[in-house]
py3Dmol code that shows the C-alpha trace and the ligand (Angstrom):
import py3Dmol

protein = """\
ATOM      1  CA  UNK A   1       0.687 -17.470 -18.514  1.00  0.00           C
ATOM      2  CA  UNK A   2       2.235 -16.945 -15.148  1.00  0.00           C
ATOM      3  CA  UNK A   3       3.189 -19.262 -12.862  1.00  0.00           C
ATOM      4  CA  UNK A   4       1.858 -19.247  -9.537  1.00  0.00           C
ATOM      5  CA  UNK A   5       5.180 -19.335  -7.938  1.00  0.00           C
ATOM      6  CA  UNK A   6       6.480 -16.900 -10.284  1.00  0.00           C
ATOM      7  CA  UNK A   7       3.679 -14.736  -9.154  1.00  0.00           C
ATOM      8  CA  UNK A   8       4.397 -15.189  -5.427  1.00  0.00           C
ATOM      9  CA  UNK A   9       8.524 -14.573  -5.970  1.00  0.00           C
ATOM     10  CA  UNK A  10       7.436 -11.157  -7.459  1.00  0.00           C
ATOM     11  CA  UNK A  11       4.791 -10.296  -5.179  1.00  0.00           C
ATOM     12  CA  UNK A  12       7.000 -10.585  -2.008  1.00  0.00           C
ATOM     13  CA  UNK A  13       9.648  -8.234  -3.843  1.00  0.00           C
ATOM     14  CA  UNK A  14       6.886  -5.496  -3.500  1.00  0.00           C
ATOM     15  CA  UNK A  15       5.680  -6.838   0.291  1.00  0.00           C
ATOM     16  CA  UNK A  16       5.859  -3.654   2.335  1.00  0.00           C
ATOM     17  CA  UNK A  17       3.497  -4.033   5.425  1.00  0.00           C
ATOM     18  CA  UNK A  18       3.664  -4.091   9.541  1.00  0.00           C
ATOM     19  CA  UNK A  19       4.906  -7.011  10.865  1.00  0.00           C
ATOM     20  CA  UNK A  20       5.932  -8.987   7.387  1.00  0.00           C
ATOM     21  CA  UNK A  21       7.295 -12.535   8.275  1.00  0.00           C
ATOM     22  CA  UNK A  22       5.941 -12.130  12.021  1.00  0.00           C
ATOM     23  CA  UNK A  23       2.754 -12.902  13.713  1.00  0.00           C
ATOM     24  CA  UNK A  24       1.390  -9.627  12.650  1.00  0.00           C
ATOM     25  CA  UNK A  25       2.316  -9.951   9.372  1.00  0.00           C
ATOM     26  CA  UNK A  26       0.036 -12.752   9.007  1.00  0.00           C
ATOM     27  CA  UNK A  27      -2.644 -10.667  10.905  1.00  0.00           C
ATOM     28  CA  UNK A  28      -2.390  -7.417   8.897  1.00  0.00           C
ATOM     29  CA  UNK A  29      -2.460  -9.801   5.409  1.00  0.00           C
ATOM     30  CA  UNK A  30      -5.686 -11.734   6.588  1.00  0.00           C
ATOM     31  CA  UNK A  31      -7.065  -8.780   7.504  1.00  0.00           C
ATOM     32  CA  UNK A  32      -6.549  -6.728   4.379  1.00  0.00           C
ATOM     33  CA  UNK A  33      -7.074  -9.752   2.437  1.00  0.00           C
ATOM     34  CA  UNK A  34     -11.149  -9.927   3.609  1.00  0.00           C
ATOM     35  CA  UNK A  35     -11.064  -5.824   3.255  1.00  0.00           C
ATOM     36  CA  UNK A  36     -10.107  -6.597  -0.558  1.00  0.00           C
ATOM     37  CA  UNK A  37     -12.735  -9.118  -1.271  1.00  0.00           C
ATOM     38  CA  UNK A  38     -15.142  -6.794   0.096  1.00  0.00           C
ATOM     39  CA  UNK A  39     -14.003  -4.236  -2.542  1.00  0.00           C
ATOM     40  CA  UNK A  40     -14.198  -6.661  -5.412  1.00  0.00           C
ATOM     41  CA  UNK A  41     -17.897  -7.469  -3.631  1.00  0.00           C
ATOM     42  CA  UNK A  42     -18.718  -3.620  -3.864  1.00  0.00           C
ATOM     43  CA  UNK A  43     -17.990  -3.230  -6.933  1.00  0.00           C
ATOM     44  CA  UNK A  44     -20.276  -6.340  -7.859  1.00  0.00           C
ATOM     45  CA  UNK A  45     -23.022  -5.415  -6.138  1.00  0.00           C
ATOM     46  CA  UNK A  46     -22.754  -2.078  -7.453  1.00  0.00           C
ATOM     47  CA  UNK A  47     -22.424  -2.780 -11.478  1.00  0.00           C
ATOM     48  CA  UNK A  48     -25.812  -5.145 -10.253  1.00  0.00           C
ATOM     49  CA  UNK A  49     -27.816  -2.349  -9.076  1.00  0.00           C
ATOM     50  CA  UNK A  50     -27.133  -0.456 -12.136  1.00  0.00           C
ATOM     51  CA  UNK A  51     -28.352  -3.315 -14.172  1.00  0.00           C
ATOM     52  CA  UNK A  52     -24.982  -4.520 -15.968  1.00  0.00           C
ATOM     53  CA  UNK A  53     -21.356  -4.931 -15.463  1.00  0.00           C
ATOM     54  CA  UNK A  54     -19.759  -2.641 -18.041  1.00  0.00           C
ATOM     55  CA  UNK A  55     -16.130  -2.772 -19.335  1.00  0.00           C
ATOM     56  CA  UNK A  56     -15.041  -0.070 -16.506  1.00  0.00           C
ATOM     57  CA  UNK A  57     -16.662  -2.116 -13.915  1.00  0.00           C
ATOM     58  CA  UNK A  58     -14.822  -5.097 -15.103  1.00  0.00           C
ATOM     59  CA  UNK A  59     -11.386  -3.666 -15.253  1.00  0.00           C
ATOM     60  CA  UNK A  60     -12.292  -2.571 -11.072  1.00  0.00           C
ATOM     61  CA  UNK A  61     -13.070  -5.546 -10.421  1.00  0.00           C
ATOM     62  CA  UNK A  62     -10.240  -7.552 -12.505  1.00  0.00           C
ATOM     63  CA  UNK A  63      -7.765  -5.493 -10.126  1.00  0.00           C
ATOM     64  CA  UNK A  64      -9.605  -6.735  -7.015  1.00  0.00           C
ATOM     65  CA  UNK A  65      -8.984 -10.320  -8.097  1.00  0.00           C
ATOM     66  CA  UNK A  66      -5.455  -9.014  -8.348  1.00  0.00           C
ATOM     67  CA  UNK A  67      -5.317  -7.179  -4.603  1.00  0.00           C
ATOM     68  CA  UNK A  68      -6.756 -10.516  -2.846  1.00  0.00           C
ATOM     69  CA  UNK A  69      -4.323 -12.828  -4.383  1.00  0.00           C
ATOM     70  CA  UNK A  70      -1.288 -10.745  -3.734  1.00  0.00           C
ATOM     71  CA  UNK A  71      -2.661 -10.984   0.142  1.00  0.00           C
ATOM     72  CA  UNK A  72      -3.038 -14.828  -0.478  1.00  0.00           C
ATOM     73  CA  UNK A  73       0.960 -14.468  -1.839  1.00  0.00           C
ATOM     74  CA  UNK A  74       1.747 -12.905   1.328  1.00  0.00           C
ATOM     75  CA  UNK A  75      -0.327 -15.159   3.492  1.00  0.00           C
ATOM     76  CA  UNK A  76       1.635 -17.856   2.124  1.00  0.00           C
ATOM     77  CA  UNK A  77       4.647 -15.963   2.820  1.00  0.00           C
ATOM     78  CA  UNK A  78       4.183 -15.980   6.549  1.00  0.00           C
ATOM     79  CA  UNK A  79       3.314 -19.711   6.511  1.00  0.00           C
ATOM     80  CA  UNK A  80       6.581 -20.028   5.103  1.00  0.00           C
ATOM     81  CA  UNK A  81       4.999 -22.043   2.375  1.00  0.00           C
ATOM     82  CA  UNK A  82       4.608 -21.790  -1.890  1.00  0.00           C
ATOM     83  CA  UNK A  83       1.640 -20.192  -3.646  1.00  0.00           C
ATOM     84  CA  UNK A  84       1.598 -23.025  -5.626  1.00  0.00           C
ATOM     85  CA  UNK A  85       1.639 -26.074  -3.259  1.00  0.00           C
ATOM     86  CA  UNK A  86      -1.430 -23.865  -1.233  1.00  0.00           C
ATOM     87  CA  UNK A  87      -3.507 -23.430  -4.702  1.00  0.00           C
ATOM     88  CA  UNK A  88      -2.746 -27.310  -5.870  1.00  0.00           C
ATOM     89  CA  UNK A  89      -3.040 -27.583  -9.626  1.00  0.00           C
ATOM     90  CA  UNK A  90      -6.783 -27.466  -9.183  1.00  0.00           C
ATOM     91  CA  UNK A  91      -7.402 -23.959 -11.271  1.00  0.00           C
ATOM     92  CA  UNK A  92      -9.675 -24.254 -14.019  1.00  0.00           C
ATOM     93  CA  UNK A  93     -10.699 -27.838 -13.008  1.00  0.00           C
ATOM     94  CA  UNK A  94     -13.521 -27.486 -10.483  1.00  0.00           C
ATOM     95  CA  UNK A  95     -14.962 -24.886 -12.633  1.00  0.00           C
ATOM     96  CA  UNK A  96     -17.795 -22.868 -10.116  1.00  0.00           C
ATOM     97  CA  UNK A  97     -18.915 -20.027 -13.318  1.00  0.00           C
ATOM     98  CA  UNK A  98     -21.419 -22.288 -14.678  1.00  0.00           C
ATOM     99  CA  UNK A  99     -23.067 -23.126 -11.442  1.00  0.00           C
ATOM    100  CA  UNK A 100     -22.667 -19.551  -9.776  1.00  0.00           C
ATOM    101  CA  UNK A 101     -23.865 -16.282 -10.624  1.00  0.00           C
ATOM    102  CA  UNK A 102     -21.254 -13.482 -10.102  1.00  0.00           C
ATOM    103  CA  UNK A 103     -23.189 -12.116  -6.742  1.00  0.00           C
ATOM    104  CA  UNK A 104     -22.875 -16.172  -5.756  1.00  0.00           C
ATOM    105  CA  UNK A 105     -19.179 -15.638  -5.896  1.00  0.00           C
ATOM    106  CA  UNK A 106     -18.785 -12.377  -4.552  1.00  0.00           C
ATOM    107  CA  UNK A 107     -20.345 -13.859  -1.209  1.00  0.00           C
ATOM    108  CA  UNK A 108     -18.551 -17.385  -1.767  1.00  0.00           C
ATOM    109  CA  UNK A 109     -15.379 -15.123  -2.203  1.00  0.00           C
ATOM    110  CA  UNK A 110     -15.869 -13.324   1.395  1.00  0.00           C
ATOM    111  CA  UNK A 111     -16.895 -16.221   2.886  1.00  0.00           C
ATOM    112  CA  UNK A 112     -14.047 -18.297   2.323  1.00  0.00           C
ATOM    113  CA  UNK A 113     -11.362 -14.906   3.254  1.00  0.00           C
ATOM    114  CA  UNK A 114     -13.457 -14.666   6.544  1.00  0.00           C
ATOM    115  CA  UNK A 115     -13.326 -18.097   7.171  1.00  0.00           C
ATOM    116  CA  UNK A 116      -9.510 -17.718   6.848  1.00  0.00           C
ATOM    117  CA  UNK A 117      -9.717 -14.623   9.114  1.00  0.00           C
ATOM    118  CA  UNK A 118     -11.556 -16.990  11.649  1.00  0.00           C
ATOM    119  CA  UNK A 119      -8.656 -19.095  11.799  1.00  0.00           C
ATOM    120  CA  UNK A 120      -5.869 -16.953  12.261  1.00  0.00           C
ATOM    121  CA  UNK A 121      -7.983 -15.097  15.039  1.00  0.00           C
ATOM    122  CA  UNK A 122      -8.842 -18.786  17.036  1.00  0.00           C
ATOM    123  CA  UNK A 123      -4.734 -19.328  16.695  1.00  0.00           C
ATOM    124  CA  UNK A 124      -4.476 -15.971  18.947  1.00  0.00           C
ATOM    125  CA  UNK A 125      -7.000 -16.739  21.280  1.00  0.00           C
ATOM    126  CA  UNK A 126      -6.648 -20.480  21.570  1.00  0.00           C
ATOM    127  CA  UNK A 127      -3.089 -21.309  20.536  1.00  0.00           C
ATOM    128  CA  UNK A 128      -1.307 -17.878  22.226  1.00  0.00           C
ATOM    129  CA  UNK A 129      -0.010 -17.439  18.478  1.00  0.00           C
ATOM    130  CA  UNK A 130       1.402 -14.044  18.376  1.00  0.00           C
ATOM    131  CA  UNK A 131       0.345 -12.972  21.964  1.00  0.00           C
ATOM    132  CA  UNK A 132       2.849 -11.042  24.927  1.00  0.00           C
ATOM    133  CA  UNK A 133       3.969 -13.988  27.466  1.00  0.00           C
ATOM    134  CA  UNK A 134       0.805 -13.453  29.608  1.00  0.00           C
ATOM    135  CA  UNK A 135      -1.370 -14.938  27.101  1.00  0.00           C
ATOM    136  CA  UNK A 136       0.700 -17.940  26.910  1.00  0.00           C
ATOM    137  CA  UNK A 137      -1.071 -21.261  25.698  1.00  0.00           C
ATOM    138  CA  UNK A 138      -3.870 -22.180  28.150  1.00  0.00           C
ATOM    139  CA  UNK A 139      -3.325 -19.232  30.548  1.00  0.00           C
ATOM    140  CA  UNK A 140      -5.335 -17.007  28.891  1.00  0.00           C
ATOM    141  CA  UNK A 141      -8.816 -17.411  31.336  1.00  0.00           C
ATOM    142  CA  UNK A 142     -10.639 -14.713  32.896  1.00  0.00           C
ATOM    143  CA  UNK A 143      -8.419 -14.524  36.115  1.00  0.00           C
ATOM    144  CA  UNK A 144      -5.358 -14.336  34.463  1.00  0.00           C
ATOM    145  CA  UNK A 145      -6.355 -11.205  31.744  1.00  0.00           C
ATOM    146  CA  UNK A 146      -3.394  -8.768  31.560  1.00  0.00           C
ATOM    147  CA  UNK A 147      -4.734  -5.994  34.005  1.00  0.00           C
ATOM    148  CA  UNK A 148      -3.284  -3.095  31.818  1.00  0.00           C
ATOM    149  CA  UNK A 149      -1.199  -0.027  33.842  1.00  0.00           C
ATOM    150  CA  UNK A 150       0.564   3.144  32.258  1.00  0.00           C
ATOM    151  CA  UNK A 151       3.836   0.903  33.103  1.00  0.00           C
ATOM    152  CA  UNK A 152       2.428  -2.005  30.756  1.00  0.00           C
ATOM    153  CA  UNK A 153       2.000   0.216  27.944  1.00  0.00           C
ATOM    154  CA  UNK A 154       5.166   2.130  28.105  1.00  0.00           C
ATOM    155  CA  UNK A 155       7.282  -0.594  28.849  1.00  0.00           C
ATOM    156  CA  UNK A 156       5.490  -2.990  25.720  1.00  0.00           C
ATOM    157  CA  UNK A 157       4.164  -6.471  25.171  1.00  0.00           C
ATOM    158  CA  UNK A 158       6.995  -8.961  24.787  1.00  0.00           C
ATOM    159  CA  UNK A 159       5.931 -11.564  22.176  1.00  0.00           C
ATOM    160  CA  UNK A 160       7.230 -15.029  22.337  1.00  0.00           C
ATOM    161  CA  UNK A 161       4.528 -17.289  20.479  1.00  0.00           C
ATOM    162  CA  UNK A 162       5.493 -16.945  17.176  1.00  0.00           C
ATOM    163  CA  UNK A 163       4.260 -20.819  15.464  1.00  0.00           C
ATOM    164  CA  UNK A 164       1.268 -21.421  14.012  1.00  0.00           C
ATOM    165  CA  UNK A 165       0.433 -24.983  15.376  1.00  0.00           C
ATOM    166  CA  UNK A 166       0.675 -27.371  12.074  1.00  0.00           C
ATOM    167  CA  UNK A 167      -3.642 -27.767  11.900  1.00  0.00           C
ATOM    168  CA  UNK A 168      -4.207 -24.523  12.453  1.00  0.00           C
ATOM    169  CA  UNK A 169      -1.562 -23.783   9.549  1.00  0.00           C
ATOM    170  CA  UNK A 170      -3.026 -26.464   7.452  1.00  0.00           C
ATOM    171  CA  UNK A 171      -6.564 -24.649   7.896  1.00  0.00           C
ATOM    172  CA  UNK A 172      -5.094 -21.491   6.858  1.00  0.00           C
ATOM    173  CA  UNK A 173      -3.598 -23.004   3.920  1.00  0.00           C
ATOM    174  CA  UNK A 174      -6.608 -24.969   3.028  1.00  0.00           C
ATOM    175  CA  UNK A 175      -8.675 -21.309   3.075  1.00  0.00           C
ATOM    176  CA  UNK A 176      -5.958 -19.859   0.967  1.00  0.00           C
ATOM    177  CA  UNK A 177      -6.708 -22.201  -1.891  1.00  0.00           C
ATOM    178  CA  UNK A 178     -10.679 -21.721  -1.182  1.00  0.00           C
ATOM    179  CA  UNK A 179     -10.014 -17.954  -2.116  1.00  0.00           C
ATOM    180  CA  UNK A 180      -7.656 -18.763  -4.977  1.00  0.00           C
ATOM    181  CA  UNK A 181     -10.553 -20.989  -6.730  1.00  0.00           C
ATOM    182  CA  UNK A 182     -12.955 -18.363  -6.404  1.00  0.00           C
ATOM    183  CA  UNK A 183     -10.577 -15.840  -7.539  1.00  0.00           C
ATOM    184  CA  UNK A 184     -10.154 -18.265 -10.754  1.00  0.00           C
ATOM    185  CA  UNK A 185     -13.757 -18.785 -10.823  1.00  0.00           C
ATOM    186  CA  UNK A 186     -14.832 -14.772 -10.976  1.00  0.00           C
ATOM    187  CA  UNK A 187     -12.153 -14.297 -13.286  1.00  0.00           C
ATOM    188  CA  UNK A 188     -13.766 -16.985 -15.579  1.00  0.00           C
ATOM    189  CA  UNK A 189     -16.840 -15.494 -14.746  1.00  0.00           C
ATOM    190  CA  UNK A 190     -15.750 -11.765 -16.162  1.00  0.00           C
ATOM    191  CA  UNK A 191     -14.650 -13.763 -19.905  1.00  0.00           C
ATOM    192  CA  UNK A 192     -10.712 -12.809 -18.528  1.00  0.00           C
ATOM    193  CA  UNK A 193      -8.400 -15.115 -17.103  1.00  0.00           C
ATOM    194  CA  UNK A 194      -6.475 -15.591 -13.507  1.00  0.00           C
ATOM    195  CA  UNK A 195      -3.034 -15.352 -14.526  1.00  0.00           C
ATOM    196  CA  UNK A 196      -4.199 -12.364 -16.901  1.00  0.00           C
ATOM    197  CA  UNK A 197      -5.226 -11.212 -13.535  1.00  0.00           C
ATOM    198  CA  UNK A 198      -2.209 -11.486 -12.179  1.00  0.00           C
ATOM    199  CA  UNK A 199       0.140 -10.093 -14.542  1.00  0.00           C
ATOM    200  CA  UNK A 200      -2.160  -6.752 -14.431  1.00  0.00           C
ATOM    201  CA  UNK A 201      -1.787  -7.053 -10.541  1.00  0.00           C
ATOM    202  CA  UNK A 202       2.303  -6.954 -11.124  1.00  0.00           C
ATOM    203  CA  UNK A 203       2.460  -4.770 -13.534  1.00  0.00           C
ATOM    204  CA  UNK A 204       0.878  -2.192 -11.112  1.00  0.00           C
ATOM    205  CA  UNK A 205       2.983  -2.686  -8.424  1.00  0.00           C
ATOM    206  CA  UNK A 206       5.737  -2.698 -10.811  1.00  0.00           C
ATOM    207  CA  UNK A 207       4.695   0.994 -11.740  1.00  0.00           C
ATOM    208  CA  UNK A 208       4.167   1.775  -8.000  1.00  0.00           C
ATOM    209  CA  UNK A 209       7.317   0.746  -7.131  1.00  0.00           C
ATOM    210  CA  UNK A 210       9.348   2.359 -10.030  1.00  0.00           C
ATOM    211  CA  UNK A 211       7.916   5.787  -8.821  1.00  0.00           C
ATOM    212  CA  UNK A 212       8.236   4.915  -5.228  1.00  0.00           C
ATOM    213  CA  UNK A 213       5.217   4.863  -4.201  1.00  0.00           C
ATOM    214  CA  UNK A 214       4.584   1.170  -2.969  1.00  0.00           C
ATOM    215  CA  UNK A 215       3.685   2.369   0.598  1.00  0.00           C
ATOM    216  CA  UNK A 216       0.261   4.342   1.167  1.00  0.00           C
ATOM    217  CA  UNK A 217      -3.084   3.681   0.463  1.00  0.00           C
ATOM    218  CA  UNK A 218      -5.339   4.021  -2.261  1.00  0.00           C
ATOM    219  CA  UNK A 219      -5.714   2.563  -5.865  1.00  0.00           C
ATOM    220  CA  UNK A 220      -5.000   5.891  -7.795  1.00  0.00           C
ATOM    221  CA  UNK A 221      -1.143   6.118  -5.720  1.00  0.00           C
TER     222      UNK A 221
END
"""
ligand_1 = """\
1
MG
Mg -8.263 -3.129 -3.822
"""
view = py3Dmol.view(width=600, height=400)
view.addModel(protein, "pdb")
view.setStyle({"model": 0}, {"cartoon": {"style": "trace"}})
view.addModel(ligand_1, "xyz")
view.setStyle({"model": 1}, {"stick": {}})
view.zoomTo()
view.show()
C-alpha cells in the first residue's frame, strides 16, 4: 500500500506543466484537476446509460481516480504543503459507498474540485494572488481596470502577488482532502482500492516518462 507522501514525492518527479511552483501553477492544476473529475463523471454517467459498469468501464474510470489525485499532489505542491497532512488519516474512516450511489459521487466528486476552483479564483480577484501590479490588493475596482494597449501586451504583465493568504490556503487545502475522500470513496465504490489507484496512476507515468512522452495530451500518449 502506498503512502500518501510516497505518492506525492513521485508524482512531482513527473510534474511537467505551465507555471509549476508559481501562481499559475496552482491555476493550471485546479483547473485540470475539475476537467479530470469531469472525465471520471463521463465515464459514470456513461457505463449508467448503458445499464452497467463493466470491467472496461471500471479500469477508465480507476485511471480517473488516478488523474485527479495526481492534480491534488500537485495542488499540494504549490501550497508548499504534504499530501498527507492535506488528506489527514481520515481514508477509509468516513466511509461515503454505503450511503452514496456511484452517480452521488461522481457529482459529490465535481462539486468539491469546483468548490476548490472557486477558491483559488476568489484569491485572484479578491486577494490580487497571482495578478500584474495593477490588480494589487484592493485596487482592483471598476476605475482602476487595466485599460489594455498594443504596448501592454508586448511589453507583459509583471506579477508580484505571489502568496496565497493563510485562509484562503487553508480553504484550498481543506477542498483538497474533500476530493481525496471521494476519490477513496469511488474507489471503494468500484470493489478496488485508493492506493491500488494510485500505484496504477504511477506506473503510467512511469511508462510515459521512460518513453518520453510525459508532455502532451491524451490518455493513449
Ligand atoms: Mg484523465
Amino acid at each position: 500500500m502506498i503512502l500518501l507522501n510516497e505518492y506525492q514525492t513521485l508524482a512531482s518527479g513527473t510534474a511537467v506543466y505551465p507555471g509549476r511552483l508559481s501562481p499559475h501553477g496552482l491555476m493550471y492544476a485546479a483547473l485540470k484537476m475539475n476537467g479530470e473529475a469531469g472525465e471520471l463523471a463521463e465515464h459514470i454517467y456513461t457505463a449508467e446509460y448503458r445499464g452497467a459498469f463493466t470491467p472496461k468501464e471500471i479500469e477508465l474510470i480507476v485511471k480517473e481516480v488516478g488523474d485527479v489525485a495526481w492534480y491534488c499532489a500537485a495542488i499540494c505542491d504549490e501550497l508548499k504543503c504534504s499530501l498527507f497532512y492535506a488528506t489527514g488519516s481520515e481514508l477509509n474512516v468516513f466511509n461515503m459507498t454505503a450511503r452514496m450511489s456511484m452517480e452521488d459521487l461522481g457529482l459529490r466528486l465535481n462539486a468539491e474540485a469546483g468548490k476548490l476552483a472557486e477558491h483559488v479564483g476568489k484569491a485572484m480577484r479578491d486577494d490580487g494572488y497571482g495578478m500584474p501590479d495593477s490588480y494589487a490588493r484592493g485596487v482592483l475596482r471598476q476605475e482602476n481596470l487595466p485599460r489594455v494597449t498594443h504596448e501592454d501586451v508586448g511589453s507583459g504583465p509583471k506579477f508580484s502577488n505571489n502568496e496565497l493568504t493563510p485562509d484562503r490556503r487553508a480553504k484550498i487545502i481543506a477542498q483538497v482532502k474533500a476530493v481525496m475522500l471521494t476519490l477513496d470513496a469511488i474507489a471503494d465504490k468500484l470493489g478496488t482500492n485508493f492506493p491500488h489507484c494510485l500505484e496504477l496512476n504511477l506506473k503510467k507515468l512511469a511508462d510515459r516518462q521512460a518513453r518520453g512522452v510525459l508532455q502532451g495530451s491524451g490518455d493513449n500518449r
